[in-house]
N, CA and C atoms as a LAMMPS dump frame, in Angstrom:
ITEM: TIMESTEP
0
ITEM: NUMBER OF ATOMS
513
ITEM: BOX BOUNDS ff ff ff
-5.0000000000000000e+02 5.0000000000000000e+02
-5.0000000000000000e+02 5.0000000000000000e+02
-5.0000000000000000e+02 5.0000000000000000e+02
ITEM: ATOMS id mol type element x y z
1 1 1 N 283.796 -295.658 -444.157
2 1 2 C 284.987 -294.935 -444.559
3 1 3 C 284.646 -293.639 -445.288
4 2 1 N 283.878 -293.567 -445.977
5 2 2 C 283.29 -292.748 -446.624
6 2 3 C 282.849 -290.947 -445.839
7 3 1 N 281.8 -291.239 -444.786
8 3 2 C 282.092 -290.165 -443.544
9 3 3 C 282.859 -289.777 -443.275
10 4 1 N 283.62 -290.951 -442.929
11 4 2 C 285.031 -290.485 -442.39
12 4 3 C 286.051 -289.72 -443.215
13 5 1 N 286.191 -289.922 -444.437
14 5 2 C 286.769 -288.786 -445.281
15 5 3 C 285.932 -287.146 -445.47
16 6 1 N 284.33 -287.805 -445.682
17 6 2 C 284.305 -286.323 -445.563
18 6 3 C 284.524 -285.079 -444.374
19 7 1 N 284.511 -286.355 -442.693
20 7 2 C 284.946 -285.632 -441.931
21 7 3 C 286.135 -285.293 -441.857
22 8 1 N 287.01 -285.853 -442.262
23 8 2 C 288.63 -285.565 -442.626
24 8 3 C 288.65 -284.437 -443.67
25 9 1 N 288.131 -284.345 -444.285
26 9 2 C 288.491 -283.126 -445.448
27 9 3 C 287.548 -282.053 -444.951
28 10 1 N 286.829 -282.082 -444.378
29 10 2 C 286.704 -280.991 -443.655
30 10 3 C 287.075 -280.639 -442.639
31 11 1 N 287.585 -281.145 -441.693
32 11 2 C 288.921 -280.856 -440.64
33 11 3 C 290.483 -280.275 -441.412
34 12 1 N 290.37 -280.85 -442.654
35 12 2 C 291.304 -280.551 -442.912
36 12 3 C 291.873 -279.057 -443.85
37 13 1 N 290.615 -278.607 -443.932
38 13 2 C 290.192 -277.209 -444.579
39 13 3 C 289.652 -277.119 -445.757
40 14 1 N 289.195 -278.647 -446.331
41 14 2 C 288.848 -278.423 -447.795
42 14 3 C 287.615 -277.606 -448.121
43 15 1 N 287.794 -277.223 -449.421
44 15 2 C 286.231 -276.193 -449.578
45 15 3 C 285.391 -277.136 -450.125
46 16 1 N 285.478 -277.573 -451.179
47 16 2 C 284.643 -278.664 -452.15
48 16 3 C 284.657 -280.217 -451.474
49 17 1 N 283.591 -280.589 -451.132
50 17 2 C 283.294 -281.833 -450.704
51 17 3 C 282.243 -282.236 -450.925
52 18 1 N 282.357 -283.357 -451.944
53 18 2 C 281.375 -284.001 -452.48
54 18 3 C 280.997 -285.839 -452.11
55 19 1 N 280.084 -285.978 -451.861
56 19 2 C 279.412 -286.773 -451.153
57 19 3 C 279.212 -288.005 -451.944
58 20 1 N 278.971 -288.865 -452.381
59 20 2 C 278.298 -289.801 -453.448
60 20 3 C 277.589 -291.473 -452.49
61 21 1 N 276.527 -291.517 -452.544
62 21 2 C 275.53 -292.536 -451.837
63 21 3 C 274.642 -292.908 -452.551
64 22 1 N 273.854 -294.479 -452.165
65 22 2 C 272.822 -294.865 -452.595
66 22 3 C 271.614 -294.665 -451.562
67 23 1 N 272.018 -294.042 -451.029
68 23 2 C 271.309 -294.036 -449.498
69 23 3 C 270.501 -292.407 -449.121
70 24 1 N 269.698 -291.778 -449.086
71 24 2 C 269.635 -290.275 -449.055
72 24 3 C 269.45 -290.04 -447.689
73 25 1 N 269.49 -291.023 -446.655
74 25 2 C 269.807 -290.978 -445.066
75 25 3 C 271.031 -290.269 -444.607
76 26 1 N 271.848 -291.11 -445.711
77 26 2 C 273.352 -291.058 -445.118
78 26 3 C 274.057 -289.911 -446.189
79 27 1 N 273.51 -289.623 -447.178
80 27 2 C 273.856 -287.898 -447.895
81 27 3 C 273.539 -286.554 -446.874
82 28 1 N 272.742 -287.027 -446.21
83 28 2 C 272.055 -285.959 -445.107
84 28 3 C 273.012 -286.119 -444.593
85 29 1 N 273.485 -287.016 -443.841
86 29 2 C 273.857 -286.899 -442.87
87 29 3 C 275.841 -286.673 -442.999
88 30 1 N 275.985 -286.682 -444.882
89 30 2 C 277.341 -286.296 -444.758
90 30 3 C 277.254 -284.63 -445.197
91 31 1 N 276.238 -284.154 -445.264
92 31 2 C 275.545 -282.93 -445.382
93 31 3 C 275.985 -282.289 -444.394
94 32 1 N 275.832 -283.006 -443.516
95 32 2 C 275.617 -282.648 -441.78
96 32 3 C 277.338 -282.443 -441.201
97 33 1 N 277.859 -283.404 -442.173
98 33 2 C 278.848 -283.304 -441.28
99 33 3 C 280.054 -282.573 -442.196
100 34 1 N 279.801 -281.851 -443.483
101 34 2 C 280.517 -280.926 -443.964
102 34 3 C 280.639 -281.026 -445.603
103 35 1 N 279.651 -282.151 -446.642
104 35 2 C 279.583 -282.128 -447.317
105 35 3 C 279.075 -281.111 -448.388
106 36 1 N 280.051 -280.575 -448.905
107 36 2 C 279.07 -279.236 -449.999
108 36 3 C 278.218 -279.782 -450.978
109 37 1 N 278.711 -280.922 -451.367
110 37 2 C 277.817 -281.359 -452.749
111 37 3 C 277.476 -282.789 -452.447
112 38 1 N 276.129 -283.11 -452.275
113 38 2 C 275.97 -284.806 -452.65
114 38 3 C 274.9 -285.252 -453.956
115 39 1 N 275.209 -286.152 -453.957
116 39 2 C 275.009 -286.804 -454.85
117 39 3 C 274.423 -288.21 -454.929
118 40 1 N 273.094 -288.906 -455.184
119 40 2 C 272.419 -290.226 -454.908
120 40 3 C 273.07 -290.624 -456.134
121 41 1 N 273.75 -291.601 -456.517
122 41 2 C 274.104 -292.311 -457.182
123 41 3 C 273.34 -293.392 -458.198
124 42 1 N 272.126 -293.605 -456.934
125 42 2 C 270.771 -294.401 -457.824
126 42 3 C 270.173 -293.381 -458.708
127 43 1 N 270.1 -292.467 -458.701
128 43 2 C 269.187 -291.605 -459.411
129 43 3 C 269.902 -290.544 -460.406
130 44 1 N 270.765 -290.635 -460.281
131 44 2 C 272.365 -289.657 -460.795
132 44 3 C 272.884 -290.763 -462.542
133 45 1 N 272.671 -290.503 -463.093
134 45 2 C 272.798 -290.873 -464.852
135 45 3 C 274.194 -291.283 -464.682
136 46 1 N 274.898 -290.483 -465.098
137 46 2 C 276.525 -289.953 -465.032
138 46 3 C 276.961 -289.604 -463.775
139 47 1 N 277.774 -290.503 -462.757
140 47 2 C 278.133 -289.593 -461.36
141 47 3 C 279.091 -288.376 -462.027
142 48 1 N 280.235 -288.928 -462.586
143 48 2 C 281.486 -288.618 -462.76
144 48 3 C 280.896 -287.313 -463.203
145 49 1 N 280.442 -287.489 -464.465
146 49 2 C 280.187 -285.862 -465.205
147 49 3 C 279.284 -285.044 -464.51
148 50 1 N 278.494 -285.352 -463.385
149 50 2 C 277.812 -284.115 -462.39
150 50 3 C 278.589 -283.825 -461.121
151 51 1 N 279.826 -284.501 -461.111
152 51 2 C 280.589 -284.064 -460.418
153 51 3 C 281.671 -282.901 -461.282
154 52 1 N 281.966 -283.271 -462.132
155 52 2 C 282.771 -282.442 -463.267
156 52 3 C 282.113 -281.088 -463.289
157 53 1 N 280.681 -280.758 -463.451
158 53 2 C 279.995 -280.432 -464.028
159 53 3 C 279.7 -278.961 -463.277
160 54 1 N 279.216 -279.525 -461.987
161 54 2 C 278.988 -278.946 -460.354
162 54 3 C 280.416 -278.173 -459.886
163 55 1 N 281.586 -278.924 -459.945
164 55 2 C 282.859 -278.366 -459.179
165 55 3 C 283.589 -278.254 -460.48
166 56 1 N 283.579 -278.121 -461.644
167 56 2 C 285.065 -278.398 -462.008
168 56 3 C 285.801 -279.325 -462.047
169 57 1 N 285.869 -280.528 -461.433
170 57 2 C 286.33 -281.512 -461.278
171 57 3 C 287.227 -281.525 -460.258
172 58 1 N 287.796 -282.629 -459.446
173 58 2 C 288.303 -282.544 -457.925
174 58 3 C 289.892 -282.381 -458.063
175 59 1 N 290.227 -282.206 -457.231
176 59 2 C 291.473 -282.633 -457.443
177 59 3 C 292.083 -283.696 -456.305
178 60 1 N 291.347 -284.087 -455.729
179 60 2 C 291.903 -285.559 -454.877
180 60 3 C 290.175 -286.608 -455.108
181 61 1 N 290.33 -287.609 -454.824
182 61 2 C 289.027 -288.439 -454.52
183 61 3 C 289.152 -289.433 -453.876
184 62 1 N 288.428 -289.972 -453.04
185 62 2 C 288.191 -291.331 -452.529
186 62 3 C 287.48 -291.979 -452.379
187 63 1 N 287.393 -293.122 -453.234
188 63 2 C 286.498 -294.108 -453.514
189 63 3 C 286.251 -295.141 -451.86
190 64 1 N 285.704 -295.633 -451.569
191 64 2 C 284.867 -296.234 -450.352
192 64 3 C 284.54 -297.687 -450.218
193 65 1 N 284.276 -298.161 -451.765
194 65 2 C 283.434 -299.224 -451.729
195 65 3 C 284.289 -300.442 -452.689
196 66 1 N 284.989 -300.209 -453.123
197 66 2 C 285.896 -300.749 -454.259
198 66 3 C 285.518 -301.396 -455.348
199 67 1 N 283.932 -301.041 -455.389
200 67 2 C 283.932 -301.313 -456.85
201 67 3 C 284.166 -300.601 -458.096
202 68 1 N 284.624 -302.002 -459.166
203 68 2 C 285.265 -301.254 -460.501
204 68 3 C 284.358 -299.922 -460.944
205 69 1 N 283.003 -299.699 -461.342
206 69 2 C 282.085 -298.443 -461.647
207 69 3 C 283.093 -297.353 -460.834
208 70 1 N 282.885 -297.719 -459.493
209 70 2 C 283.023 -296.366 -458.418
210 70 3 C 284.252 -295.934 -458.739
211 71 1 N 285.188 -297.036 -458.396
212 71 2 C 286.473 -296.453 -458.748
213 71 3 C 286.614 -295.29 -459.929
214 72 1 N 286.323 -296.212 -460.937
215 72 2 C 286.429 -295.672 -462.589
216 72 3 C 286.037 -293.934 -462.005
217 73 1 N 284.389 -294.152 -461.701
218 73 2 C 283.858 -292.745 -461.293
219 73 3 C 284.896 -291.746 -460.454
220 74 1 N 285.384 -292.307 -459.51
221 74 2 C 286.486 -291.366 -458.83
222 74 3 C 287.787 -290.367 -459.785
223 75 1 N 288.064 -292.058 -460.689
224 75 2 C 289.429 -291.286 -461.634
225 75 3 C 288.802 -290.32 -462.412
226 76 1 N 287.355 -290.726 -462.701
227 76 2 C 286.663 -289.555 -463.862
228 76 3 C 286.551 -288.117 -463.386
229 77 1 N 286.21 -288.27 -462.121
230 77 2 C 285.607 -286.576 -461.866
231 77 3 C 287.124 -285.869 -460.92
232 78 1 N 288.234 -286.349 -461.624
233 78 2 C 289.298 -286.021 -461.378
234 78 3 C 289.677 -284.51 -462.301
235 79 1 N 290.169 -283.55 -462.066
236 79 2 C 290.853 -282.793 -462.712
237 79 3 C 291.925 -283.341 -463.47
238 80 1 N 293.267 -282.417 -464.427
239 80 2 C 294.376 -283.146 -464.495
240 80 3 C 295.201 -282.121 -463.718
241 81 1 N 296.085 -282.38 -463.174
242 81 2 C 296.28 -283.694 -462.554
243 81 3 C 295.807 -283.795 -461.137
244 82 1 N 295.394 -284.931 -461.155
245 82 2 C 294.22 -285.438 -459.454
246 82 3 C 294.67 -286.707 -459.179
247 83 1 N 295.024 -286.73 -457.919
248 83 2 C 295.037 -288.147 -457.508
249 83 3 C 293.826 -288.564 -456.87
250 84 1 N 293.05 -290.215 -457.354
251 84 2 C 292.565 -290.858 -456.584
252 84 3 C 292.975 -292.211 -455.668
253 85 1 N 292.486 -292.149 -454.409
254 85 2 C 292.943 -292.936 -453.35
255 85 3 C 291.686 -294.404 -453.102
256 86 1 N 291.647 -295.363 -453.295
257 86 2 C 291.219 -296.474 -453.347
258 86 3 C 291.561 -297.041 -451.664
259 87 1 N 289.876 -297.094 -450.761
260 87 2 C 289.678 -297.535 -449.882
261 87 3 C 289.133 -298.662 -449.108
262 88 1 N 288.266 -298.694 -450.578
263 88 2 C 287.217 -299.896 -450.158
264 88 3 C 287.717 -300.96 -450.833
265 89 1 N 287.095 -301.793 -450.491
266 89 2 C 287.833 -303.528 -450.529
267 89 3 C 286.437 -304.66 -450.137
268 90 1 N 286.446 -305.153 -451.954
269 90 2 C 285.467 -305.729 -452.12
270 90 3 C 286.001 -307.285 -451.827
271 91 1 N 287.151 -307.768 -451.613
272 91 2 C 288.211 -308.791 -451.584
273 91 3 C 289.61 -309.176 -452.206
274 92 1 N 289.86 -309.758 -451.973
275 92 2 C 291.181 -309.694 -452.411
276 92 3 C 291.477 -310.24 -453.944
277 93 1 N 290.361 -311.103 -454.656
278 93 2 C 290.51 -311.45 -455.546
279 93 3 C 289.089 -310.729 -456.288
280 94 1 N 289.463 -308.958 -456.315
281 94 2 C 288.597 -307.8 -457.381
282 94 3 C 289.546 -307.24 -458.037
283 95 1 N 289.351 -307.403 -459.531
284 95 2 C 290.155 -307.215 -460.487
285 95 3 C 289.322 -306.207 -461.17
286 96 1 N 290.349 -305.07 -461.145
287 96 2 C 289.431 -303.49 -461.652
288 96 3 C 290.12 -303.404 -463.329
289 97 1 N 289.225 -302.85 -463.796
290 97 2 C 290.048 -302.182 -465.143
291 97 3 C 289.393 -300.856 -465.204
292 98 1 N 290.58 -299.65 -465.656
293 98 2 C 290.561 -297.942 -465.807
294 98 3 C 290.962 -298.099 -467.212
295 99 1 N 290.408 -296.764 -467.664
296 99 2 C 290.735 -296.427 -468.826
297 99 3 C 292.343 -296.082 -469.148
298 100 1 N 293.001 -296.045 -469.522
299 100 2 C 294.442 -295.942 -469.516
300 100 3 C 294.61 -294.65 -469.745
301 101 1 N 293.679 -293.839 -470.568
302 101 2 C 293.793 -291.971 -470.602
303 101 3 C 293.412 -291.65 -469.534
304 102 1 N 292.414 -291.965 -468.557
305 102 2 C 292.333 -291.348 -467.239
306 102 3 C 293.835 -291.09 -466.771
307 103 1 N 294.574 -292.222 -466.959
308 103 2 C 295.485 -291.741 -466.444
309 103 3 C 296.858 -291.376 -466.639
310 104 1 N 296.805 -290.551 -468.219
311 104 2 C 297.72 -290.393 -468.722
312 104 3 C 297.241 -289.187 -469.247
313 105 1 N 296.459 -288.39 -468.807
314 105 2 C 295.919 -286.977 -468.46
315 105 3 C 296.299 -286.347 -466.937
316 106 1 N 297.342 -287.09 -467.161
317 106 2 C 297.97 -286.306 -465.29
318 106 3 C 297.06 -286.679 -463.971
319 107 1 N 296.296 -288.389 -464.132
320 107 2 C 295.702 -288.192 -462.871
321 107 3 C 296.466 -289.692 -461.822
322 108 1 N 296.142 -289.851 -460.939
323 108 2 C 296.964 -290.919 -459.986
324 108 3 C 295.974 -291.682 -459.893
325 109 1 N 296.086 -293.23 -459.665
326 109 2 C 295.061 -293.836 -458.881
327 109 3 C 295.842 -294.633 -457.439
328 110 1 N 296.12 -294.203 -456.547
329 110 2 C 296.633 -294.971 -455.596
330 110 3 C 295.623 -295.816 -454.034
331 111 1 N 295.94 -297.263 -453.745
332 111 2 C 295.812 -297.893 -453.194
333 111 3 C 295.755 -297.254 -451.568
334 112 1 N 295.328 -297.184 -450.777
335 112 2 C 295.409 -297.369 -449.165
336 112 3 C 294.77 -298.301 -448.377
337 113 1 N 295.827 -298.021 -447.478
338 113 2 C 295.402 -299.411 -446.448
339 113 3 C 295.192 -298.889 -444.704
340 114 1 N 294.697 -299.116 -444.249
341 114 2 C 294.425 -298.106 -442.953
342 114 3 C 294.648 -296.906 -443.005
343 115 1 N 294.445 -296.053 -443.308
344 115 2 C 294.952 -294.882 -443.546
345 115 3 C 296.421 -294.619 -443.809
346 116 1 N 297.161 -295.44 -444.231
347 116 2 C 298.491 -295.849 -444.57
348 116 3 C 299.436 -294.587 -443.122
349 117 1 N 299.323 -294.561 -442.061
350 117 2 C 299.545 -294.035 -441.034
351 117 3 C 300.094 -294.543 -440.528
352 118 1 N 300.695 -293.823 -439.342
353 118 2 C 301.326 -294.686 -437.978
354 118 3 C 299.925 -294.405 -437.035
355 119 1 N 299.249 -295.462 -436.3
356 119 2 C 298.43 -295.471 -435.587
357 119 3 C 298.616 -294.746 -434.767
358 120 1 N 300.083 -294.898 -434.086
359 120 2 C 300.559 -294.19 -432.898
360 120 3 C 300.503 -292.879 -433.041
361 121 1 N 300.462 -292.262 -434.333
362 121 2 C 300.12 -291.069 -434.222
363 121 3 C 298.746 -290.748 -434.807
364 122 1 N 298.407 -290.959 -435.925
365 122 2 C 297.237 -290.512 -436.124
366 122 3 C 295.561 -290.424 -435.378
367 123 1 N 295.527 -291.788 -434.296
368 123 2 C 294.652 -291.882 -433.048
369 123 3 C 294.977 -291.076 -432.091
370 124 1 N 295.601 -290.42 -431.666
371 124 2 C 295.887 -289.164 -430.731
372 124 3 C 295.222 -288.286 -431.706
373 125 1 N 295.569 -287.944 -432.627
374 125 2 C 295.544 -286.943 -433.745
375 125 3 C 293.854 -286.734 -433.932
376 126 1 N 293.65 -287.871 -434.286
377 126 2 C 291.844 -287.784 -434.824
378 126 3 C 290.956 -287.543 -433.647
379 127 1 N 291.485 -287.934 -432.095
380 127 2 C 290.994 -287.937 -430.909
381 127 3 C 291.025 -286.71 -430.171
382 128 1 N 292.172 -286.065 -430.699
383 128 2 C 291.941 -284.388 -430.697
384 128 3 C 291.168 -283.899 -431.295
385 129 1 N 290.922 -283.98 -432.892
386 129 2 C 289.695 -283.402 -433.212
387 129 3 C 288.459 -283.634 -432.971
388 130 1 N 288.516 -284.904 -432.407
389 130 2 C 287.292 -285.255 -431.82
390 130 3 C 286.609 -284.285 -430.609
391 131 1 N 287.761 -284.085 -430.034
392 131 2 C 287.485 -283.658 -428.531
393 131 3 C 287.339 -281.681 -429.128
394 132 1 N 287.594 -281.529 -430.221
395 132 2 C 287.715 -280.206 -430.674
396 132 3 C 286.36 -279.88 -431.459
397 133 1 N 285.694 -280.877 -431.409
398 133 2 C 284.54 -280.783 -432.304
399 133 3 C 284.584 -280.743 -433.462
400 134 1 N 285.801 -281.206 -434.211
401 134 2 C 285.853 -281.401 -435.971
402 134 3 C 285.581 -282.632 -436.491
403 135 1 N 285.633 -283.55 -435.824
404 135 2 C 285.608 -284.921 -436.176
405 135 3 C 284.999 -286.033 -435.53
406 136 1 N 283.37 -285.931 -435.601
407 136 2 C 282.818 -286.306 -434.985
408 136 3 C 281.854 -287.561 -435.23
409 137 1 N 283.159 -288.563 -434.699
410 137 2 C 283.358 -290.121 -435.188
411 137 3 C 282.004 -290.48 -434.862
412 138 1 N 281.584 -290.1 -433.368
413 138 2 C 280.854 -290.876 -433.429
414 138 3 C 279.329 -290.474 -433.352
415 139 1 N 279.127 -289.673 -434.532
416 139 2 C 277.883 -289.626 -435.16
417 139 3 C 277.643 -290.752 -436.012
418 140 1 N 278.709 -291.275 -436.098
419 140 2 C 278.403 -292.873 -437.09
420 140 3 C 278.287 -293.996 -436.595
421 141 1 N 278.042 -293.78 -435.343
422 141 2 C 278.002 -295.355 -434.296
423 141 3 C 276.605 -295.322 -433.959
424 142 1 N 276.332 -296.591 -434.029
425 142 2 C 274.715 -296.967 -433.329
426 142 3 C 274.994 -298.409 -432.068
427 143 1 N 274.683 -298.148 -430.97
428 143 2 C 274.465 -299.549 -430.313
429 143 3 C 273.71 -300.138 -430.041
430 144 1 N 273.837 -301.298 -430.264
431 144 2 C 272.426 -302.299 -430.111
432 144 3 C 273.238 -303.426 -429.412
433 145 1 N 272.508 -303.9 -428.268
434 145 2 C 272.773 -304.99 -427.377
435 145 3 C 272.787 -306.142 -427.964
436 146 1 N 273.623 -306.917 -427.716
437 146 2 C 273.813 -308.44 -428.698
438 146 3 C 272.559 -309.262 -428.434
439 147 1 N 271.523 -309.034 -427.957
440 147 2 C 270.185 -309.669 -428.423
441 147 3 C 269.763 -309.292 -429.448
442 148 1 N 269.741 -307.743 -429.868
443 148 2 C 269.29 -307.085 -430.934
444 148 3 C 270.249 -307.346 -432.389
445 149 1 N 271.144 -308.278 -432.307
446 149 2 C 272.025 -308.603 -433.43
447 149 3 C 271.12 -308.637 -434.935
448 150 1 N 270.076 -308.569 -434.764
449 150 2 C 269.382 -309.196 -436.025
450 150 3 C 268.704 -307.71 -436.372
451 151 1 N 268.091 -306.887 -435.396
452 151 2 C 267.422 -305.621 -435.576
453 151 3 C 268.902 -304.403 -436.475
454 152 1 N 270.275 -304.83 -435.238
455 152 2 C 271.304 -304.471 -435.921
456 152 3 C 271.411 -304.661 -437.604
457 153 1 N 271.777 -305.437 -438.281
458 153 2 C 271.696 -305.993 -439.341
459 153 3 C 271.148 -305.529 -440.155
460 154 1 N 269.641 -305.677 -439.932
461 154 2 C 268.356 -305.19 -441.048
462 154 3 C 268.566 -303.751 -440.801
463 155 1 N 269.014 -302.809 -439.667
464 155 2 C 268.885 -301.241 -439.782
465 155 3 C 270.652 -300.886 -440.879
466 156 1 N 271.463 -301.884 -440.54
467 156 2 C 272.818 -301.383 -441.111
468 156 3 C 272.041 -301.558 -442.911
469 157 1 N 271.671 -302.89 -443.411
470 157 2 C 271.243 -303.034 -444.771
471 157 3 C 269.864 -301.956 -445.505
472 158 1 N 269.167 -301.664 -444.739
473 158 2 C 268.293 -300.56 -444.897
474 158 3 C 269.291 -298.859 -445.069
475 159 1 N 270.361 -299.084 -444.553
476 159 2 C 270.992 -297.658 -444.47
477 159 3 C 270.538 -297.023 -443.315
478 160 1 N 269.54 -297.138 -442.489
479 160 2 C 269.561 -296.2 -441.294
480 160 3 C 270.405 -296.15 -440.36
481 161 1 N 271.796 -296.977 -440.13
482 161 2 C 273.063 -296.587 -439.707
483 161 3 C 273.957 -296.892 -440.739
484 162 1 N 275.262 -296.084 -439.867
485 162 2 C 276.24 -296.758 -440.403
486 162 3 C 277.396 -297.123 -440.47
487 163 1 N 277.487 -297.271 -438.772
488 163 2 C 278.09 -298.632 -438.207
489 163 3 C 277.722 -298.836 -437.087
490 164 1 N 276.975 -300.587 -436.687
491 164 2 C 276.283 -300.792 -435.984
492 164 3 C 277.137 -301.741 -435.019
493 165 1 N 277.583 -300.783 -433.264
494 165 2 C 278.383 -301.638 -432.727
495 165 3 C 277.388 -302.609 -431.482
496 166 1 N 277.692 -303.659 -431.45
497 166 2 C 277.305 -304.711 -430.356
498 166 3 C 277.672 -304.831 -429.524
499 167 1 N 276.887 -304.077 -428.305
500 167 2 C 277.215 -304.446 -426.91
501 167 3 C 277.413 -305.481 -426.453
502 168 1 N 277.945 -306.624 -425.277
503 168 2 C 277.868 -307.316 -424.667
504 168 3 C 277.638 -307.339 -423.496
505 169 1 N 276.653 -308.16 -422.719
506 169 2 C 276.958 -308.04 -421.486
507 169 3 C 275.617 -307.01 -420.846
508 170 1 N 275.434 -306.488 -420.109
509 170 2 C 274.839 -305.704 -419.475
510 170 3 C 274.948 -304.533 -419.749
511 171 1 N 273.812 -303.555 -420.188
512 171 2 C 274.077 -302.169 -420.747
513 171 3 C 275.055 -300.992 -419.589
């Protein structure tokens, strides 16, 4: 999901796009696909405040992974007023706590769920930019034949993809 926003905000004209990973495979590679600023997260002290720090602070964010840290980090390197959008989903029973001034400094924290869209339109929509060269989904696909299910796996947990689809059947 994460790509996928930064390919969305850069389709969508943003200037500032900032990246955040544990992975320096996949910073490259949101580098690649329109990120101005990234950021390794393992090696990064403070995300929030070198995001503050670097841009000014954002004025939208989207968190990826749904954990409480990340989140928190999203509302932090918020401007006032900034909304952040909550994507990732660690399960249904993750119970976050925010600081209550994050967000009573003018910033949002709101929930999404599929891209809270009408499918019917937004898959035409993203499939145009696809075909336009802005949104180019599938630099994030890897296939591996359902024998290779296990090679799949160990390359998705290593980070050298990142999303690993399974063929069936005959290539």
């Amino acid at each position: 999901m994460g790509l996928a926003g930064v390919m969305a905000a850069k389709a969508a004209g943003c200037e500032t796009i900032v990246a955040v990973d544990l992975v320096d495979e996949r910073l490259e590679l949101a580098r690649e696909l329109g990120a101005t600023h990234t950021i390794n997260s393992s090696t990064t002290e403070n995300v929030s405040k070198e995001i503050r720090k670097t841009t000014g602070g954002l004025d939208l964010a989207m968190e990826a992974v749904g954990l409480e840290a990340v989140i928190r980090d999203a509302l932090k390197s918020l401007r006032s007023p900034g909304i952040g959008a909550t994507v990732g989903l660690q399960g249904f029973a993750n119970p976050i706590a925010v600081d209550q001034s994050h967000l009573l400094m003018g910033r949002t924290l709101t929930g999404v769920i599929e891209g809270d869209a009408d499918p019917h339109q937004l898959i035409p929509h993203l499939v145009d930019w696809w075909r336009a060269g802005i949104f180019p989904f599938d630099r994030l696909v890897s296939e591996y034949s359902f024998d290779d299910l296990a090679t799949a796996i160990d390359d998705l947990r290593a980070g050298r993809v990142v999303k690993p689809i399974l063929r069936m059947g005959p290539a």
